[in-house]
Z-matrix of the N, CA and C atoms (Angstrom, degrees):
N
C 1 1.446
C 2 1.527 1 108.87
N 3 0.831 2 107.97 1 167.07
C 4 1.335 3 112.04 2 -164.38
C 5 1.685 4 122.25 3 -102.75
N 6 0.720 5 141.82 4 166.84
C 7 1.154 6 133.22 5 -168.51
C 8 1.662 7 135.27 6 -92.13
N 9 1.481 8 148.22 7 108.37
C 10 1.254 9 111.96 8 -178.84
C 11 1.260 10 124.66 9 -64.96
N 12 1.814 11 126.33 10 159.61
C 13 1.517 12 119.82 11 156.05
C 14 1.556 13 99.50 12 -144.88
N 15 1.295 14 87.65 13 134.82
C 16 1.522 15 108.49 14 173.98
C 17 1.586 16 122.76 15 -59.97
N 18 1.496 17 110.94 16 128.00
C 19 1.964 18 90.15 17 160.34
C 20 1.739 19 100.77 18 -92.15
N 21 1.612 20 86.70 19 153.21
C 22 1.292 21 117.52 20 -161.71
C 23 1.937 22 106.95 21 -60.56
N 24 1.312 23 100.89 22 -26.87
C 25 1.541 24 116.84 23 176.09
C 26 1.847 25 121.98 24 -68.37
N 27 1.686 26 89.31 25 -19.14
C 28 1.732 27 95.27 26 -178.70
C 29 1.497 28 107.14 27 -67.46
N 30 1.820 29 113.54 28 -42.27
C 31 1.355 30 111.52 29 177.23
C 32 1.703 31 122.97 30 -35.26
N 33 1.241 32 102.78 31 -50.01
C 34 1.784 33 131.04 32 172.54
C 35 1.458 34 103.64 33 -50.49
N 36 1.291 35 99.94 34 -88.36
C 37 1.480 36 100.97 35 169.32
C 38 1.288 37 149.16 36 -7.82
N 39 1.637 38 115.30 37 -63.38
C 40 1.367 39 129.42 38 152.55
C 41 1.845 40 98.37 39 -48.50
N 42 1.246 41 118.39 40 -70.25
C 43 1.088 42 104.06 41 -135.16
C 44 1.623 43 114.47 42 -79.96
N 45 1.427 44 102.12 43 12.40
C 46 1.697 45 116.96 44 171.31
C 47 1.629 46 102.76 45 -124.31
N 48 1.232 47 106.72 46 54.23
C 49 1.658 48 112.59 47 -166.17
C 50 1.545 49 133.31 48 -2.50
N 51 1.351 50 91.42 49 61.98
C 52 1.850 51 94.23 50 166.28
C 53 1.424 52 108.73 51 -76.32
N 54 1.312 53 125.85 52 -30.10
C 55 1.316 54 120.03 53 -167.71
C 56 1.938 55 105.86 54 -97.19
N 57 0.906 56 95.94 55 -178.66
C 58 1.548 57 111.02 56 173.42
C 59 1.516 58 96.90 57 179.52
N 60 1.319 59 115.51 58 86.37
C 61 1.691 60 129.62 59 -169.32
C 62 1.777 61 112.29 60 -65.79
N 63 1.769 62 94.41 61 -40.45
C 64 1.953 63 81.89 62 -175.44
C 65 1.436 64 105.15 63 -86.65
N 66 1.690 65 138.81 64 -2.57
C 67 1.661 66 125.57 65 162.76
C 68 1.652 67 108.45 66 -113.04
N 69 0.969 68 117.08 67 -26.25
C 70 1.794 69 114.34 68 169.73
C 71 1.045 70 125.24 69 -32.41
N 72 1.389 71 154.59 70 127.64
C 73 1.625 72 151.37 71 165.34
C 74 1.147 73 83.58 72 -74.77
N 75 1.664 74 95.95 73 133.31
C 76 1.794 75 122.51 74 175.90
C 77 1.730 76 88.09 75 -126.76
N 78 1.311 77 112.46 76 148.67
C 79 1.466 78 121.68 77 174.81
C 80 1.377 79 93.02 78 -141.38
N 81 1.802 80 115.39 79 161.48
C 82 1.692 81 133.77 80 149.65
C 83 1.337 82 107.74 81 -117.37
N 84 1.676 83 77.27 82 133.37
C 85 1.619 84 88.03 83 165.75
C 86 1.185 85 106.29 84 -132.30
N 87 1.668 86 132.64 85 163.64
C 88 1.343 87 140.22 86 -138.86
C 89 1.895 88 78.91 87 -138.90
N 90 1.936 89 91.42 88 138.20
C 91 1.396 90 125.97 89 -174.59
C 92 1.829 91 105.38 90 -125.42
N 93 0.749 92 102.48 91 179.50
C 94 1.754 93 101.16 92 161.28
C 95 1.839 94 93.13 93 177.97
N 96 0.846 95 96.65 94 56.21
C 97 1.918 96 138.36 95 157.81
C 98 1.241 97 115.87 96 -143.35
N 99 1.637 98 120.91 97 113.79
C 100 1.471 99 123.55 98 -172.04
C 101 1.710 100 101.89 99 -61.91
N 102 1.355 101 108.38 100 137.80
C 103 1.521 102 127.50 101 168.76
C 104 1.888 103 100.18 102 -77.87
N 105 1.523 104 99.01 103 140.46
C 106 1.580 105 102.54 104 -168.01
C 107 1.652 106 83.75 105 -103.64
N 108 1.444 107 130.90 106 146.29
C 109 1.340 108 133.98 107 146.87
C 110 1.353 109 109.65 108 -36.83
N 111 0.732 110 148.33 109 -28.30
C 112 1.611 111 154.92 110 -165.28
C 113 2.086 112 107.00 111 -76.08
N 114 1.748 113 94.41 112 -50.36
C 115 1.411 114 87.99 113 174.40
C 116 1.897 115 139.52 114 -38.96
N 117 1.303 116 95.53 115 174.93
C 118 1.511 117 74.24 116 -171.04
C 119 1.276 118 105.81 117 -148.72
N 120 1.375 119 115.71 118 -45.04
C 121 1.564 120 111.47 119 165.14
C 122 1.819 121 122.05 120 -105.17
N 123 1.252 122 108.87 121 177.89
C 124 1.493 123 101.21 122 159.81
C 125 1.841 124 141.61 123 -39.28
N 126 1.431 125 91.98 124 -51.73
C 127 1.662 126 104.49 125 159.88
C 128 1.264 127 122.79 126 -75.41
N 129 1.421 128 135.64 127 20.93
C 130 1.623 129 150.40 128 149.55
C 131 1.773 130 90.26 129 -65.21
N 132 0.786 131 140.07 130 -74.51
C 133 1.455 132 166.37 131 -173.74
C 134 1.507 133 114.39 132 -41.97
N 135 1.208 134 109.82 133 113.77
C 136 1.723 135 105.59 134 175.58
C 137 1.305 136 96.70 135 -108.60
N 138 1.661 137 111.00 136 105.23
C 139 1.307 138 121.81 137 -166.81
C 140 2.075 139 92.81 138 -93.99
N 141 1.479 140 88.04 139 166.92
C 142 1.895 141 89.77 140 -173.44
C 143 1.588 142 114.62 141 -80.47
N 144 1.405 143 128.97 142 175.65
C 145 1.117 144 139.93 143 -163.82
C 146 1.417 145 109.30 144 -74.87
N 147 1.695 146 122.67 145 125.12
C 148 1.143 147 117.46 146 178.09
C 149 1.757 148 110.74 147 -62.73
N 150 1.342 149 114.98 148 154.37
C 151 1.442 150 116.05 149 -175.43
C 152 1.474 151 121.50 150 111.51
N 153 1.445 152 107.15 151 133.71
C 154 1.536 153 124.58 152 176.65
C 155 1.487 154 116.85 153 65.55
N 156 1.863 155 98.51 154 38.74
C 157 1.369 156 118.48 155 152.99
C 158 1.722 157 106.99 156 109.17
N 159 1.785 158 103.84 157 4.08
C 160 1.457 159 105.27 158 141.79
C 161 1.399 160 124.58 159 -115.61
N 162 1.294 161 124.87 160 146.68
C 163 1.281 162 141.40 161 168.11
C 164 1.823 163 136.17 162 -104.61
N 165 1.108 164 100.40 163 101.99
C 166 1.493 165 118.05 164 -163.60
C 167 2.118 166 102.74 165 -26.45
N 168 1.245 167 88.15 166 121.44
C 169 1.649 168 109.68 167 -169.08
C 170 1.512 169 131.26 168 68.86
N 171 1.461 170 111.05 169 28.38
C 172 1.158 171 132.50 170 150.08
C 173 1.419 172 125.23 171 63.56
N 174 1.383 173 126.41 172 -159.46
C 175 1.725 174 115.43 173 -178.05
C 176 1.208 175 113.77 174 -106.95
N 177 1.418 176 91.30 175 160.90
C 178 1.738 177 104.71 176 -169.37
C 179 1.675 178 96.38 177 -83.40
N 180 1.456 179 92.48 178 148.63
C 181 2.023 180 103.15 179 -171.00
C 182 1.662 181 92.17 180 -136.00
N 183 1.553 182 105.83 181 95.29
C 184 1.451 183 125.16 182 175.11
C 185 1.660 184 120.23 183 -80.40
N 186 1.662 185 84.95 184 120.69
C 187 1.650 186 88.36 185 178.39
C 188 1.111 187 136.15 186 -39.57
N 189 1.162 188 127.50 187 105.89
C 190 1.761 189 116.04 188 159.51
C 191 1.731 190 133.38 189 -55.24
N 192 1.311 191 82.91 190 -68.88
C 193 1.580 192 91.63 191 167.20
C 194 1.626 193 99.25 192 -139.89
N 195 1.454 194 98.63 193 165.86
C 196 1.146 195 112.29 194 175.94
C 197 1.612 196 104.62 195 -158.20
N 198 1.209 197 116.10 196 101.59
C 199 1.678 198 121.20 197 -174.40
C 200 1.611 199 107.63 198 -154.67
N 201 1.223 200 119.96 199 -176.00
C 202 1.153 201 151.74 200 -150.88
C 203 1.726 202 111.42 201 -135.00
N 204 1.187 203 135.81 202 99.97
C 205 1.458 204 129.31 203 147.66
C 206 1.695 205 140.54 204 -120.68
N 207 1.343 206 113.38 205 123.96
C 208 1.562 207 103.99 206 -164.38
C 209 1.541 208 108.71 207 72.66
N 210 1.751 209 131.30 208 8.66
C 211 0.967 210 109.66 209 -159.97
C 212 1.517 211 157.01 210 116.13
N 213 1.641 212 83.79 211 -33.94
C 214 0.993 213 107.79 212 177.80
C 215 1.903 214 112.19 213 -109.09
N 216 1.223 215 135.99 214 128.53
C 217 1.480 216 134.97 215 -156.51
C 218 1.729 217 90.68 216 -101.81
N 219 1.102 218 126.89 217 144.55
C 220 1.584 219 146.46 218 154.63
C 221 1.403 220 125.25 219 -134.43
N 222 1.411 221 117.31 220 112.67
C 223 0.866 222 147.01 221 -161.51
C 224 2.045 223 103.30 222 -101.18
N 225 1.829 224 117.44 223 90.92
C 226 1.564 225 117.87 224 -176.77
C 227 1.532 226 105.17 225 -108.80
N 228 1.051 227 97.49 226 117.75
C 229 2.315 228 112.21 227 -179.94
C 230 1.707 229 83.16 228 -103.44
N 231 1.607 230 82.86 229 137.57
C 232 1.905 231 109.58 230 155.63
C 233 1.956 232 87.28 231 -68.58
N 234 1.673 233 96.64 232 154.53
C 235 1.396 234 109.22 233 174.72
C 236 1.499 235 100.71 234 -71.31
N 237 1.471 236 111.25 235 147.25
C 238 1.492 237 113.92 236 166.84
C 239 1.578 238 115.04 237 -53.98
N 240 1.560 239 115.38 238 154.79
C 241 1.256 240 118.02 239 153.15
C 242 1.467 241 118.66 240 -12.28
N 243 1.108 242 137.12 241 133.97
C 244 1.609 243 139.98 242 144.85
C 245 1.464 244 99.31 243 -44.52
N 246 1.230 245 106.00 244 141.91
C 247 1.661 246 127.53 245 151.94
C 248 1.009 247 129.23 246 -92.64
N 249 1.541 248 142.50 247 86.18
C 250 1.942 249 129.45 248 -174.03
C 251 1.587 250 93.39 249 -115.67
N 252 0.997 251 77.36 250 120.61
C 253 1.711 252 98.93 251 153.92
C 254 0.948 253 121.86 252 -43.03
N 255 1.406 254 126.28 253 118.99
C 256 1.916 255 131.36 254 167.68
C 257 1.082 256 123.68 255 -153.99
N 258 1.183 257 102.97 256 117.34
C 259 1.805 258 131.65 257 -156.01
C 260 1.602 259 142.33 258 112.70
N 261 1.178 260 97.13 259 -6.91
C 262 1.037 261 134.30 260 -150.10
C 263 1.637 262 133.19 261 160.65
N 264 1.564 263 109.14 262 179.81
C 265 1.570 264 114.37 263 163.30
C 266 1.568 265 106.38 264 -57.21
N 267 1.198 266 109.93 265 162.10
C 268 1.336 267 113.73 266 165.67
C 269 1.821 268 104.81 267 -125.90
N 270 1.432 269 102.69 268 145.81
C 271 2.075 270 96.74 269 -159.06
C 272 1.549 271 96.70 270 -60.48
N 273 1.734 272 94.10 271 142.88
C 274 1.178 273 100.90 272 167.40
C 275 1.607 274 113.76 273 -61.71
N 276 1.494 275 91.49 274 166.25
C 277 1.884 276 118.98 275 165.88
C 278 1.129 277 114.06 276 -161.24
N 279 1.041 278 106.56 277 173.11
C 280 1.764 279 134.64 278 -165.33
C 281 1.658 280 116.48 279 -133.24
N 282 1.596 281 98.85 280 -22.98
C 283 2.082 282 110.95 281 -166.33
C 284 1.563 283 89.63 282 -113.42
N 285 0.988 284 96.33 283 -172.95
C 286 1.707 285 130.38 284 -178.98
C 287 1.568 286 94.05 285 177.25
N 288 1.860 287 104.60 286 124.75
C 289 1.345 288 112.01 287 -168.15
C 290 1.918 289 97.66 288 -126.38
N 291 1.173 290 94.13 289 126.22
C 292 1.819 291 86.30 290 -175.11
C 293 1.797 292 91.05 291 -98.35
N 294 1.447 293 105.47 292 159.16
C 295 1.449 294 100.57 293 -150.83
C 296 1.570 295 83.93 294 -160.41
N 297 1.756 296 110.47 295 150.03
C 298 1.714 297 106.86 296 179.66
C 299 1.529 298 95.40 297 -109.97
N 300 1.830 299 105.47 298 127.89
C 301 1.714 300 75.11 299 171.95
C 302 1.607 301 115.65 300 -120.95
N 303 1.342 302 108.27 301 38.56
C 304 1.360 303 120.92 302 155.79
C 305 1.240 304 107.62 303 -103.80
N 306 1.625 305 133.84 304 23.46
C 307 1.273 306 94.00 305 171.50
C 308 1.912 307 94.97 306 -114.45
N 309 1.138 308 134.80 307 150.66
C 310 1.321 309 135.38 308 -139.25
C 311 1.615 310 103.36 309 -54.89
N 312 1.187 311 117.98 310 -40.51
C 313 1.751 312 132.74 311 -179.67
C 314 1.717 313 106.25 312 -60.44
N 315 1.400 314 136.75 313 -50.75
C 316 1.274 315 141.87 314 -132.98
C 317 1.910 316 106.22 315 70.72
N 318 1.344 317 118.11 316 25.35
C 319 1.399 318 121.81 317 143.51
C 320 1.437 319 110.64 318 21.87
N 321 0.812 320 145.79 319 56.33
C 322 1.743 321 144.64 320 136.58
C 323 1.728 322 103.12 321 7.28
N 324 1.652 323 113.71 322 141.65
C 325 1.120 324 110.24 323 172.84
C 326 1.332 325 108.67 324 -138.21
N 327 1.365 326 124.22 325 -53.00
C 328 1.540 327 144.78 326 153.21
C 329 1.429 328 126.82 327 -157.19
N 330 1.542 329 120.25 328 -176.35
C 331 1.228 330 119.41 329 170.43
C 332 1.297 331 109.87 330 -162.22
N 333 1.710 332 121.23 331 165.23
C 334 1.408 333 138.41 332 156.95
C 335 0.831 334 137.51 333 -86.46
N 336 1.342 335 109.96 334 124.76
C 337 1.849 336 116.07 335 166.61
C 338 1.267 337 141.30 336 -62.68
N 339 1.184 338 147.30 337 49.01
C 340 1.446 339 158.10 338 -136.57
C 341 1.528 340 103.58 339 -54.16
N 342 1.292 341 123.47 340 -27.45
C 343 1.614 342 132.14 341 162.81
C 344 1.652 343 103.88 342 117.59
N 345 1.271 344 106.79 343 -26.39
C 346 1.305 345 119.31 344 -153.93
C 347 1.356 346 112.43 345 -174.65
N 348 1.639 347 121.26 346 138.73
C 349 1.191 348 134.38 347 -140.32
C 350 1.459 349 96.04 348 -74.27
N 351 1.664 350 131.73 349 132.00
C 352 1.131 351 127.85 350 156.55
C 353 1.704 352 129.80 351 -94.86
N 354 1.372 353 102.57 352 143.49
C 355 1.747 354 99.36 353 -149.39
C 356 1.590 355 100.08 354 -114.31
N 357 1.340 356 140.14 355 99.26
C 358 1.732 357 111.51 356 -178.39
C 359 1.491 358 102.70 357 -108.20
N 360 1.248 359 95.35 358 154.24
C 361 1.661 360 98.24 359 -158.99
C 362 1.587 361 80.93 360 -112.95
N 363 1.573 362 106.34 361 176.58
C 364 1.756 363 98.20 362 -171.58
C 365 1.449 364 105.80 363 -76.07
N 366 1.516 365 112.84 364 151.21
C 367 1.096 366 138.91 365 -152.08
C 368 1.575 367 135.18 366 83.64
N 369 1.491 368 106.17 367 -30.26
C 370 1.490 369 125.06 368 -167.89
C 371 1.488 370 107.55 369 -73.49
N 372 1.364 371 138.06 370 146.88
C 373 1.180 372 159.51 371 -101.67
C 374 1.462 373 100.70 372 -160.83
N 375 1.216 374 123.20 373 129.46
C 376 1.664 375 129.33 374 156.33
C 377 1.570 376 109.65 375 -155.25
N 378 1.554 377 105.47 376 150.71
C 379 1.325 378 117.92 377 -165.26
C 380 1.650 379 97.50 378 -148.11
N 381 1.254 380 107.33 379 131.88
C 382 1.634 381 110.95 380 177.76
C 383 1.963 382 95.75 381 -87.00
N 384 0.671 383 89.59 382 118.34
C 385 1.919 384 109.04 383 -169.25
C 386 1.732 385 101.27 384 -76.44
N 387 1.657 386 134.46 385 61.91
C 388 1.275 387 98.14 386 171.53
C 389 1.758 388 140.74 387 -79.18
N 390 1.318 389 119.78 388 148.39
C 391 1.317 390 107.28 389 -173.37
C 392 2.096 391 111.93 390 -71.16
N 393 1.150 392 86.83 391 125.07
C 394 1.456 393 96.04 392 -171.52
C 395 1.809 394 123.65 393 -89.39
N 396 1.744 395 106.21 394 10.99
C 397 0.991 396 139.01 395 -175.09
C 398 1.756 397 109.17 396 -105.47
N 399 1.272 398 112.66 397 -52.79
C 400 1.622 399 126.46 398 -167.58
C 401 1.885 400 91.45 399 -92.70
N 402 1.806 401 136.53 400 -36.50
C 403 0.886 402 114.65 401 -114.61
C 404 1.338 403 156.82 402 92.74
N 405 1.221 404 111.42 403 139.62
C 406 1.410 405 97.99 404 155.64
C 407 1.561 406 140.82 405 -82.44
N 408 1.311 407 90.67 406 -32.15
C 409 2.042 408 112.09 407 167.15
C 410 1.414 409 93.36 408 -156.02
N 411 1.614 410 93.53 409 162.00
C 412 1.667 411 107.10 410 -176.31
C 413 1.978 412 77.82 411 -140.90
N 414 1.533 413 91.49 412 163.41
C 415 1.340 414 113.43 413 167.69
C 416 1.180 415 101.13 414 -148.78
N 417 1.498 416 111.97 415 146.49
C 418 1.513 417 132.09 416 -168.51
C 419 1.484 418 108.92 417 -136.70
């Protein structure tokens, strides 16, 4: 699985309330141009070509929980929609960028590195897998 990483701007963010993580619509959308920590909004991001079973700014990733214990905050999303290809390839990627899009910018939050470019040819299937045990991010 892949890993999360934060952009460096989410720290900010939260703490001048752009976000509100357990009612906010959070979506992913898939790049295959590395995201720099530095980014900050959605248009930082050269997200992939709408078509053949993607759609320009990607799927909605619905809160599970969103609470606080001892201190510590955890933040659990249902996995986005599946992606299958139909009609064709669907554009490669390599990222998955989780993104707020209620907050006025499209607010950047983090993303994954898949290691290596993923390719689905028509029919083929992808799902950003979150762990529903760890979260998606915790803050302490």
């Amino acid at each position: 699985m892949a890993a999360f990483q934060k952009f460096n701007s989410f720290v900010e963010a939260v703490a001048e309330s752009k976000h509100d993580l357990g009612a906010d619509t959070l979506k992913v959308m898939l790049s295959n141009t590395a995201p720099s920590a530095t980014d900050n909004i959605k248009t930082d991001i050269s997200e992939i070509t709408s078509g053949n079973g993607y759609t320009t700014g990607g799927n909605s990733a619905a809160v599970v929980s969103s609470a606080q214990t001892s201190g510590i905050y955890k933040l659990v999303l249902a996995d986005p929609t599946t992606w299958t290809a139909s009609g064709g390839a669907m554009g490669t990627f390599r990222y998955a960028v989780l993104y707020n899009t209620s907050a006025a910018n499209n607010e950047l939050i983090g993303f994954w590195d898949y290691g290596s470019a993923v390719t689905l040819a028509d029919g083929d299937s992808f799902t950003v897998d979150f762990d529903p045990a760890a979260g998606v991010l915790t803050i302490a």
